[in-house]
Structures are given as structure tokens and as C-alpha cells.
N, C-alpha and C positions, 0 to 999 in steps of 0.2 A: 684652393688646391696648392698643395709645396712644391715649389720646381726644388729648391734646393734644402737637404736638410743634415747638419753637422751637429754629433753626439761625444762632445769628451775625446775630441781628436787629438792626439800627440803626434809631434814629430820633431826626432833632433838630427843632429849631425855633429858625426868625433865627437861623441858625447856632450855635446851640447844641445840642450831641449832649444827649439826655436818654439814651438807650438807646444800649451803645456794643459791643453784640456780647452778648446777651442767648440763651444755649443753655439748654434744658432739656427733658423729658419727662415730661410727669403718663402715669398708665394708669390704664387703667378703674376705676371706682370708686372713687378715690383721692379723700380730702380735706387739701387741702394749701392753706395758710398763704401769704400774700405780704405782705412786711413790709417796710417802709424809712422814710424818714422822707420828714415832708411836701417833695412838689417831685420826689421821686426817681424817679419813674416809672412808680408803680404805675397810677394811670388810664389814661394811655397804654397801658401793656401790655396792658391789658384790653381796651380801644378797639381795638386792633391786633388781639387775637386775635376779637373780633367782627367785622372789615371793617371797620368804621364809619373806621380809620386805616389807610392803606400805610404797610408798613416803606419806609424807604430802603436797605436791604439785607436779605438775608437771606432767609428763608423761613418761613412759617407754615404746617402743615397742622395740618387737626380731620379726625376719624375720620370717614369718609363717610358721609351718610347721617343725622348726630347731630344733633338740633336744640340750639343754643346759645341760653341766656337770659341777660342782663346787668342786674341789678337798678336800675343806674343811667342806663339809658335808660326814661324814661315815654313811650310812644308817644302823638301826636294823636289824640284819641276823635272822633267825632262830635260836636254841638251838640248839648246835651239829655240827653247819657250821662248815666245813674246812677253811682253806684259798682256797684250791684249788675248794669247790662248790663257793664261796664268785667269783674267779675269771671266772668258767662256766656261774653263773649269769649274766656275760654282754653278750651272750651269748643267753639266753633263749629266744629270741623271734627266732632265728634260728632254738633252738629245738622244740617250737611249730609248726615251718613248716615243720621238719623234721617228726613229729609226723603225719602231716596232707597228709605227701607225702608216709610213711608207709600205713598208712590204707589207699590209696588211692589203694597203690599197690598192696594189700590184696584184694580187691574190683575186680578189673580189670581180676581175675583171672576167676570171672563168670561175668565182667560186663565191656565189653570190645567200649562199644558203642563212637561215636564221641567227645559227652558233658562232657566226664569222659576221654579219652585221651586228652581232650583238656584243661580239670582244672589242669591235671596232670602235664602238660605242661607248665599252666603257674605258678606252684607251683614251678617246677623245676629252672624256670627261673630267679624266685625272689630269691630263695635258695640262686642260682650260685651268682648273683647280689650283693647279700650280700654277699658273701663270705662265705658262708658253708662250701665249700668243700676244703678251707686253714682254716677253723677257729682254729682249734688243732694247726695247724704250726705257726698259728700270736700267741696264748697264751701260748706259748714254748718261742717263740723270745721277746714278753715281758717281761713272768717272769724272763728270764734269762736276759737282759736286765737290771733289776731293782733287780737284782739278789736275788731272791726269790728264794730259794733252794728248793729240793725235800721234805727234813724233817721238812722248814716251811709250804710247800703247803700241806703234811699231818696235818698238826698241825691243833688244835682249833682256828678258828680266836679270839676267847673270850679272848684265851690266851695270845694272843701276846702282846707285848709293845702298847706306843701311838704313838710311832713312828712306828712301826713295822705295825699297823693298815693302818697310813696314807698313806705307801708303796705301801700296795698289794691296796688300794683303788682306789692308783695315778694309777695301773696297769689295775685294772677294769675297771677306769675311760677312759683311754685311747685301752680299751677294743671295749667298745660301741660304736654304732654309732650314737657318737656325733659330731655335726658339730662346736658347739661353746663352748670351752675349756674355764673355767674361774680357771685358776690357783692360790689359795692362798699359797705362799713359798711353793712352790712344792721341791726346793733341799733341804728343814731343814735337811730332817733324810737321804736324801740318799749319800755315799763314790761318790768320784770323778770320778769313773768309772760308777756308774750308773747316775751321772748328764749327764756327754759327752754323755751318752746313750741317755739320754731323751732330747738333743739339738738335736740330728742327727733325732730324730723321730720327735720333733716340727719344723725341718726346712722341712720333708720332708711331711707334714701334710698339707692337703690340704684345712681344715676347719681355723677358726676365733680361733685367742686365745689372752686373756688377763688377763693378768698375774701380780702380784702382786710378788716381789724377794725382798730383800738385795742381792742377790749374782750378784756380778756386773757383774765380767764375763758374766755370765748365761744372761744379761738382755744384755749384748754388742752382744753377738750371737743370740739372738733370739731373741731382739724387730727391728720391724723397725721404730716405731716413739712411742714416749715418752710423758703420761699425768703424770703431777705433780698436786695433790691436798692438798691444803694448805689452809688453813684460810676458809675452807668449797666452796670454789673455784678451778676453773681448768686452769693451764698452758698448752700451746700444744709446742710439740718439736719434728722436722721433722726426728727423726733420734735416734739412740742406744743412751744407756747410755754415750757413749764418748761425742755425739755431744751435748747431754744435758749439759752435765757439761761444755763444753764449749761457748753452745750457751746463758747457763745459766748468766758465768761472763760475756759474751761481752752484754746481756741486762742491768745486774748492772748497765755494767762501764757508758751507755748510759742514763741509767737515772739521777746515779751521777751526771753525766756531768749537763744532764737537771736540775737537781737540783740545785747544786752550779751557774748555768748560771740565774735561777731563782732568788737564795738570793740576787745574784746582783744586780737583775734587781729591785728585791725590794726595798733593801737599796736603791737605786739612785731614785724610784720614791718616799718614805717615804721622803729623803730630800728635792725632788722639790716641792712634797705637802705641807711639811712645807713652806718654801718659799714663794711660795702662799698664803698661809692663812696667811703670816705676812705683805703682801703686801698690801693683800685683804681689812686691815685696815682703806687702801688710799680712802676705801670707790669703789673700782672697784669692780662690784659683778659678773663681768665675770671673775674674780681670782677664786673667790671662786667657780664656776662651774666647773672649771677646777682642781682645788683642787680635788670636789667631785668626778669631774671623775677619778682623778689619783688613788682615796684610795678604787674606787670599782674595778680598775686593779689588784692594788694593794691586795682584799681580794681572787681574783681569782686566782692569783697567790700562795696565802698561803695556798690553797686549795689540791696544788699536796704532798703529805707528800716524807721527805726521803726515798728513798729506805734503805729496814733492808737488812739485813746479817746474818745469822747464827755466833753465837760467837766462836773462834777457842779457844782452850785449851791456857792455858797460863803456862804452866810447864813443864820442863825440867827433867832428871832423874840426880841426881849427881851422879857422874860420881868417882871412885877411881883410879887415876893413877896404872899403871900394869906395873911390869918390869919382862919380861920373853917371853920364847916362848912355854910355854904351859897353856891352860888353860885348858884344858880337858883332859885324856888319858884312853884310853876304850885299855882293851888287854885279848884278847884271851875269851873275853864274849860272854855266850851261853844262853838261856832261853827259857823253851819249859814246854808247859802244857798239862797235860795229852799226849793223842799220835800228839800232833798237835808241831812244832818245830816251834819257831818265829823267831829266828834266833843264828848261833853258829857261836866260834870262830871268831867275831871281831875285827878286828884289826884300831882301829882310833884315829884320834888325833886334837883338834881343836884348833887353834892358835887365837891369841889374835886381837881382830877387824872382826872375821869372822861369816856372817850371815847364820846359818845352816836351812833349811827347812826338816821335817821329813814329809817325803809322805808314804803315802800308803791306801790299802783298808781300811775297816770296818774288825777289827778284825787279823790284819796283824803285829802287837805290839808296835805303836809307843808310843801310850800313858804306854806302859809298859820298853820301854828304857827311857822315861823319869824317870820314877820311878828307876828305877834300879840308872841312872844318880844323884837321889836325894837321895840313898841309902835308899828309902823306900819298895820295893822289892830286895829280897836277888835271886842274878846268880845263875846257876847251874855250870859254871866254869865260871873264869876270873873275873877281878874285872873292876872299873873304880875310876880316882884320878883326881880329882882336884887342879891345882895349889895351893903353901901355899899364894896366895896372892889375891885368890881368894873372891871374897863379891857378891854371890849367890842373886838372887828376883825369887820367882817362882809363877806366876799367871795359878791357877790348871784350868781345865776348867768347872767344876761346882765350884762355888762361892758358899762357905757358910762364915755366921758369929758365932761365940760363942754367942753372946746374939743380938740376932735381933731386940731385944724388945728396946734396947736403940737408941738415937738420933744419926746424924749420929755427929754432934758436941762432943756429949758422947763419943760416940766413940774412936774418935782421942784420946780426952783427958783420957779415962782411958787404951786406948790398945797401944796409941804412946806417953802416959802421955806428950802431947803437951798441952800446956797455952789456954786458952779459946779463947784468942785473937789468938793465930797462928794457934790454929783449924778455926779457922773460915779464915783466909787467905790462909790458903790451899787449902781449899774448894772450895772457892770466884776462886783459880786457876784453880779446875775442872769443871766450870760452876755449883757449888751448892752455890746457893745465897740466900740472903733474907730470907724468910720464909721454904725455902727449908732444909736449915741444920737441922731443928728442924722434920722431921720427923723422922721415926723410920726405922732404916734398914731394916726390914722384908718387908718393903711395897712399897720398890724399885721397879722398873723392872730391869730384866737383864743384860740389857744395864748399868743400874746407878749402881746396885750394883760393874760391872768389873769396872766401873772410880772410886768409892769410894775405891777397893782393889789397882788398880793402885795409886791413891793418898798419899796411905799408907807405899807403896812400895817404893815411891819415896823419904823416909823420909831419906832413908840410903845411904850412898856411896852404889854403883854397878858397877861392871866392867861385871856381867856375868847372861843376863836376858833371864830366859826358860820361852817359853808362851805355853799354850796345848789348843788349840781352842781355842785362844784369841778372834774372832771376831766372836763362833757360836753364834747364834741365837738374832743377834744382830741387831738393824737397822743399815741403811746406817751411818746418825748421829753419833750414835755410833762408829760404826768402824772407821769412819775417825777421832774421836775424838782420840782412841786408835793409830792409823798411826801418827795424827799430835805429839803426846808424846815419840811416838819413831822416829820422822822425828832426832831431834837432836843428837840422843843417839848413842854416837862415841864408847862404851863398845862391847863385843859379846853377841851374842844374837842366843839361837835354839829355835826353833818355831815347835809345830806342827799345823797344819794348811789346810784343805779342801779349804779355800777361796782363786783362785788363783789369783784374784789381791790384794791383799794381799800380797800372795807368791813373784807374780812377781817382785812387787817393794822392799822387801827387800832381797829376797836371795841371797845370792852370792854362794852357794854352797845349792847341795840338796843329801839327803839320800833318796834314795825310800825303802822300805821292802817290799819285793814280793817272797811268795813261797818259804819262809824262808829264803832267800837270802837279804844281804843289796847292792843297787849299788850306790859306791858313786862318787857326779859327782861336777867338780869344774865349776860354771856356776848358773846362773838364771833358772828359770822357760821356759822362754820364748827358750831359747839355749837347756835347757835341753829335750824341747818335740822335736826340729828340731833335734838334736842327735839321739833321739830314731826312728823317724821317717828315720833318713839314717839308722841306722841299720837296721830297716824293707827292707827297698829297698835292702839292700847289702845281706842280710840275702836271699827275696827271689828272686832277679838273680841270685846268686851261687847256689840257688835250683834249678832253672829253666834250667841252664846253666847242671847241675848234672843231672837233667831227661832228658834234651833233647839230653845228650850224651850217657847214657842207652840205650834210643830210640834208637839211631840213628844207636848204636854197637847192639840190637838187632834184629832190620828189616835185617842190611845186614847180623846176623847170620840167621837168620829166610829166609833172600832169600836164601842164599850158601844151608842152608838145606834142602829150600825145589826143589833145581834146584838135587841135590844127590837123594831127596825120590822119585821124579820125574822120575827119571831114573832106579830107583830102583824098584818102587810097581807103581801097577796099579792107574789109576785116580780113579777109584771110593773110593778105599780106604781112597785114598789123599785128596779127597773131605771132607771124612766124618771127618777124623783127624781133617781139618779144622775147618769145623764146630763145633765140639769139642768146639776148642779153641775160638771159635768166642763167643759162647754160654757163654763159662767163662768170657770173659774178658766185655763182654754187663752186664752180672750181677754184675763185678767188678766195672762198670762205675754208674750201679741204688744204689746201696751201696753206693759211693761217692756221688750222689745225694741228698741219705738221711740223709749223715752224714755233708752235707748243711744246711739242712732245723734245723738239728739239734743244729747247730753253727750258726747261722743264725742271732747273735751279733755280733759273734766274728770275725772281720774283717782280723785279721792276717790267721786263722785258714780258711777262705771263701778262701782269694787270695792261701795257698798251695795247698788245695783241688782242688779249681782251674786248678791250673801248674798239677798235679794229672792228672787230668781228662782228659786235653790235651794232653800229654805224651799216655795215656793209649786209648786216639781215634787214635793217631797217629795208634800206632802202629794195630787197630783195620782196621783202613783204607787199611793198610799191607796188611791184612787176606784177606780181603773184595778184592783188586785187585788180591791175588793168586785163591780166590776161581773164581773166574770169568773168568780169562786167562784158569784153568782148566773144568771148565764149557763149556765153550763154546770148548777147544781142545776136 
């Protein structure tokens, strides 16, 4: 079945086509990818297929019946909303039949007839169907999830950030019961733990979703086929992000091919045309048909254009030779705000050629060890040194300029006092060309403004480059422009970093901050999650392996004792002792149940509970055979 289906859709604006015949069909269930670069149409598209845009031609249908959600509209709340009514709202059409199964049951108490247990009925039915009676435990397992804390779900939604908005919206959004998801950069604002969150919940999601990312990862786990729109036009790509990119170069090379096999073919029919028509002189005018015919192959031919390419960066970082083996040393550094510790007593050391990645939550302090690292926050103990041979570049993760208002050619020349000519050949190396240098810095995008500060950056020898979200909020474009500037850069380099391909391809070593603790691991990204994931497994068999021997020493204490009480006090006593115990250890088991529903993200915390539970029927099972052998004696 088609949830979504687009026929020859147009749409411009001030006379400018953005959408210029835009076809295509998702079907049910499908998680599919929308990729292009910034400008090219993708919010539009989206806009369009929620109503919120008319096409100027064409046609939209969505499957009848479907509710669509778009994470990029925040709807008007009320005055006074919490986040936590903002996220009861997706929600409300539950309480309306809650409402309507109340006064039903108020009614029935003088009005007990067929026609009223039978609306009652089917009230109750639809309730369950929707999930009423989980609805609390799914908007527990979101908000924590997306980890929306207690003291923001009290809070004023009015209050919060525009990121902080977009969060509990994405949380609403997948709140509802919506079938077809339209995701606009859903990971912007959320930490790496609430992205893996919202993978595990979009793989395991049963409705249509398409999604619009930079976050390459995020689009390689959760698309299965791939639309690129470009030039107000649609590519189709059978498969994630990986297969894109490479189904992508093996079309290039195909058309190159076709191309260059074309010039040829040109050239050789332009000379035989000539030919002809010198021939054709002799007075034969079947030369000259054949001429004609060669030079309207020949226009046809001129008709397929080169395949483009996206332009790759053309700059390097210079580089200052280093003789030594330290180019960092962090010792004995602590830093802690107010009651919260980000981390103490550090002990580390970073040597010369080494690619450091700083992980962690939102709020865990890595953008605060960099400062510390830049001496622009002062420790509470311990310092950190930099080799004497050190030559520092630090790209902050908001970009600003001192005077925005100048060109970016100005620029160069009154902040890197570069020659007019070598500003402009710098430039021309970050793809600012033409008419482009002569704007004004303030009127960048984000993207442009991080390649003009790298540009800058590179004016100097560097042996030691710290980036702090080098690649947020970035398009693809972007980021791989930034990749392609550090593919060469043999210097060391600490990185903090959410993007984890990104991560993956330059770490060689990562620092996580967790719980105020630093773990520091020598390794990639890719080594470092299969790391953690064995300590998971080793972590919980040695648990398992530890209750199942508890258990095992307590049944047979439990038997030995009850084979003495046995001979000791009457059955009925022994019964009830029983029982007793059964009664505790059944409410010990509904406690761990709730303290499921409770953790109900937390996948570590689910699997002990778990082993938990199992251990504690075991031994329940115990009771249950003594009560019975006494029962029946």
C-alpha cells in the first residue's frame, strides 16, 4: 500500500522554481532518506506534503485516513503549559474516551440495560486498542528516552530553549498516533544517547517515516532507500547512506565514461563531416546528405552535458614539525559546578600524532575540558601544559566574528593582514569564489561561516588542532568539506564531537565523561562500542553466574530447613510460614516489574532486573513445591 504518493510536483517562490517536477512513492512502512543540499528543497517538500504549502502543479496524495506528524512544526500551547501537559496532549483523544467511559460508569449504576453495556463495551475496546491503559508507561519510556527530566517536564514549555522545544515536540510527536513520521533533523539538539534512543524506536516503528538528517550514521541505521534532490529534481537510491555514496560515484564514473566515449565520437564525426563537404565540391550531392546527416548526430550527441561533481576543498593545514613526546599533560585535574562533579583528579597525557575524541552526554563537561585545556576556565585542582613546542588552532563550536559586517575578502586582509590577491587565493581554496568573497560575514550560513574560520586557521603553522562540534549543524557538504581539510593533517588533533562518523574515521583514541568519571580508551569508535558491549556481557554473566549460586545455596538451605521444621512443628503451621514467604517474595517479583516499566530505556538496567526476577521465581518455585508436598501430606 502507498502511504505517500508525489506526481510532477512544482513549487517556486519570487519566481524561482525550487521544485521543478518532483515524482515519487514511499509505501507503507518504508523508512526512506531525503538528501540534497542546503536551499534545495527539502523543507519545502515536506511543508507540501503536510498542507501547511500548495504545489503550483502537480499532485499530492497521503493514504486516507493516516495521521501525518512533522517534527518541524511546534504547535501554540496554551499560557501556563508545562512541558509535561505539552507531552499529555498527544494523548487527549485517549482522555476524551476516558472521560466518556467514566460517565458511562456513573450511568450504569441506575442504568444497567443492554444498549449502555454494550456502548460501554465498545468504548472499553477502543480505549485498550489504543493503548490507554500503557499510555503513562510509553510517556515515561519516551521522555526518558529523549531524556526530558522531571524538573523539565515541570517546567514552562514557553521557557525552554529552541532546542529544548524541539525535543519534548520530537517526544509528543512520537507520542501520537501517527502513522507517517516526517522528520526534519530530528538529531540537531539531541546527545548521542538520546539519538541511539530514537534509532531503536524508529527501527522498531511500524508506521512510514521520512526523514530529512546530516547525521550520517543516524541516516545509515534508519533509512532503507535513499531520495537525493538536487536541481529541483529527484535521484532514487536503493539503500542507506553508505550505498548512496557509493552507488552515487559508480553513476559518475558511468556517465564520464559515456561522456568522454561521446567527445570522441564527436571529434571523429566533425572530421568526416568536414571531409565531405570538401569533397562534396566534386559536385556529388549525396556527400553533402551525408555530411548533413553526420552534423545532426553530431548535435545530438552535444546534447548529453558533462556530468558535475561537487568541488572538494583544495587546502591543506601547514603543519610545524614537533620534536618530543608530549604534547599535552593534564595532572591531577578536578572541575565541578555547583553540587554536580564533572570530573576529578585526572591523570593524562597526549603524545604527538594522536587523534583524541571527547564523548559524552549533554551537560557531562567536555566542552568544559576543552576550556580548561585552552586555559580559558580556571580547575579547582590540577593544571594542564602544553608542550614548549606547541602551535595550538582552536575551532570553538559557535562561530563568531568581531565585525560581521565586513567582506569576507576584508576580512582576511585586516584580521590575517593577507594582500588582497592572497586573500582572494585562499578563499578560491575553500570554494569562496567569484562574487562570493565580496559578501559580508554576518550573512553566511553556518556551514560557510566554520570553512571561512578554518581558512583562517590554516594561515599558521599547527602541530595541535582542538575542534568542539566541528561538524554541528552542519550539512553533509559541509562536513565532508571540513573531513576533506583534516584528511591530510599528519599534526594531533582532540575533537569533541556527537557525529559519529565523523568520530569513527578520525579517532584513534577516545575519552568518554560519564558520571564524573573519565574512561580512557586506546581505539576507534567502532572498537570502542564493541569494548563496552563485552563488558556488558561479562558484567552481566558474573551477575547471573552470582544469583544463580545465591539461589542455588538458598533452596538447598531452604530445603535442609524445611525437611528439620517438618519434623519439628506441625503442617499446618509450616503451611502458613510458607505462605508467608511466598506472599513476600510474589510482591518482591511485582516491584521488579514496576521498576521495568520504569527503566524501560535503559537496556543495561532491563537485562539485571531481568537475572533479578529469574533468581527470585526460582527460588519462588521452591516455596510453591514445599507448599504442595505439605498440602497434599
Amino acid at each position: 500500500m502507498i502511504d505517500i504518493s508525489l506526481q510532477n510536483v512544482k513549487k517556486g517562490f519570487g519566481g524561482v522554481e525550487i521544485l521543478r517536477g518532483v515524482s515519487f512513492d514511499i509505501q507503507s512502512g518504508e523508512r526512506v532518506a531525503l538528501l540534497g543540499p542546503n536551499g534545495a528543497g527539502k523543507t519545502t517538500l515536506l511543508r507540501v506534503l503536510t498542507g501547511a504549502l500548495e504545489p503550483d502543479e502537480g499532485t499530492v496524495v497521503l493514504a486516507p485516513g493516516k495521521r501525518v506528524g512533522l517534527i518541524s512544526q511546534i504547535p501554540v500551547y496554551p499560557a501556563g503549559y508545562t512541558t509535561e501537559d505539552v507531552l499529555r496532549s498527544a494523548h487527549r483523544h485517549l482522555d476524551e474516551l476516558r472521560e466518556k467511559m467514566t460517565a458511562l460508569e456513573a450511568a450504569m449504576q441506575t442504568d444497567d440495560s443492554p444498549a449502555t453495556l454494550a456502548r460501554y463495551d465498545r468504548l472499553a475496546a477502543e480505549y485498550d486498542r489504543l493503548g490507554g491503559y500503557s499510555a503513562d508507561y510509553e510517556r515515561e519510556r519516551v521522555a526518558n528516552g529523549l531524556d526530558l527530566s522531571a524538573a523539565m517536564r515541570a517546567q514552562s514549555f514557553e521557557s525552554l530553549s529552541g532546542g529544548e522545544k524541539t525535543r519534548v515536540n520530537l517526544a509528543r510527536l512520537l507520542l501520537e498516533d501517527t502513522d507517517i513520521l516526517l522528520l526534519d533533523e530530528p538529531t540537531n539538539h539531541l546527545d548521542l544517547k538520546s539519538t541511539q534512543w530514537l534509532e531503536e524506536f524508529l527501527l522498531r516503528f511500524k508506521g512510514t517515516v521520512l526523514t530529512v538528517s546530516h547525521d550520517r550514521w543516524f541516516l545509515d541505521t534508519v533509512a532503507q532507500r535513499t531520495i537525493e534532490l538536487a536541481d529541483g529534481v529527484c535521484q532514487f537510491y536503493a539503500g542507506n547512506y553508505s550505498f548512496y555514496i557509493d552507488e552515487k560515484q559508480r553513476r559518475y564514473q558511468l556517465l564520464q565514461k559515456q561522456y568522454e566515449k561521446n567527445q570522441r565520437q564527436i571529434a571523429h564525426l566533425e572530421q568526416a563531416a568536414k571531409d565531405l563537404r570538401l569533397w562534396a565540391f566534386l559536385g556529388n550531392d549525396k556527400l553533402y546528405k551525408r555530411a548533413f546527416s553526420m552534423e545532426k548526430r553530431i548535435a545530438k550527441l552535444q546534447t548529453a552535458p558533462q556530468p558535475r561533481r561537487e568541488r572538494k576543498l583544495n587546502a591543506r593545514f601547514k603543519e610545524q614539525e614537533f620534536f618530543g613526546d608530549e604534547v599535552l599533560v593534564i595532572d591531577d585535574l578536578s572541575k565541578r559546578f555547583g553540587e554536580k562533579t564533572l570530573f576529578q583528579h585526572l591523570e593524562l597525557l597526549i603524545r604527538p600524532g594522536e587523534r583524541v575524541a571527547v564523548m559524552g552526554d549533554n551537560g557531562s563537561g567536555k566542552s568544559t575540558l576543552v576550556k580548561l585545556i585552552l586555559g580559558l576556565e580556571t580547575p579547582d585542582t590540577g593544571y594542564t601544559r602544553r608542550g614548549p613546542a606547541i602551535r595550538t588552532a582552536y575551532l570553538p563550536q559557535t562561530i563568531a566574528f568581531s565585525h560581521p559586517e565586513r567582506t569576507l575578502v576584508d576580512t582576511l586582509i585586516y584580521e590575517d593582514k593577507a594582500l588582497p590577491q592572497q586573500a582572494r587565493d585562499r578563499l578560491a581554496a575553500f570554494n569562496f569564489t567569484g562574487e562570493d568573497v565580496f559578501k559580508t560575514v554576518g550573512s553566511l550560513s553556518g556551514g560557510e561561516q566554520s570553512r571561512l574560520r578554518l581558512c583562517m586557521l590554516m594561515k599558521d603553522d599547527v602541530n595541535f588542532l582542538i575542534l568542539d562540534e566541528p561538524t554541528n549543524h552542519l550539512d553533509i557538504a559541509s562536513r565532508e568539506w571540513i573531513e576533506q581539510a583534516l584528511d591530510d593533517y599528519g599534526g594531533t588533533l582532540l575533537f569533541v564531537s556527537h557525529d559519529r562518523w565523523f568520530t569513527d574515521r578520525f579517532a584513534t583514541r577516545i575519552w568518554e565523561i560519564k558520571d564524573g568519571t573519565l574512561t580512557d580508551f586506546a581505539g576507534g569508535y567502532t572498537e570502542y562500542q564493541q569494548y563496552k558491549a563485552r563488558q556488558t556481557e561479562l558484567s552481566l554473566a558474573a551477575k547471573h553466574h552470582e544469583l544463580k549460586g545465591k539461589a542455588k545455596d538458598e533452596r538447598t538451605e531452604k530445603a535442609e530447613q524445611g525437611k528439620k521444621t517438618a519434623r519439628q512443628k506441625d503442617p499446618s503451621k509450616q503451611l502458613a510460614r510458607l505462605e508467608r514467604e511466598i506472599e513476600k517474595l510474589e510482591s518482591a517479583l511485582a516491584d521488579l516489574t514496576a521498576q521495568e516499566e520504569a527503566n524501560a530505556t535503559d537496556y543495561q538496567k532491563l537485562m539485571e532486573l531481568g537475572e533479578e526476577k529469574a533468581a527470585l521465581q526460582e527460588r519462588l518455585d521452591g516455596l510453591y513445591s514445599q507448599w504442595e508436598a505439605l498440602a497434599e501430606g
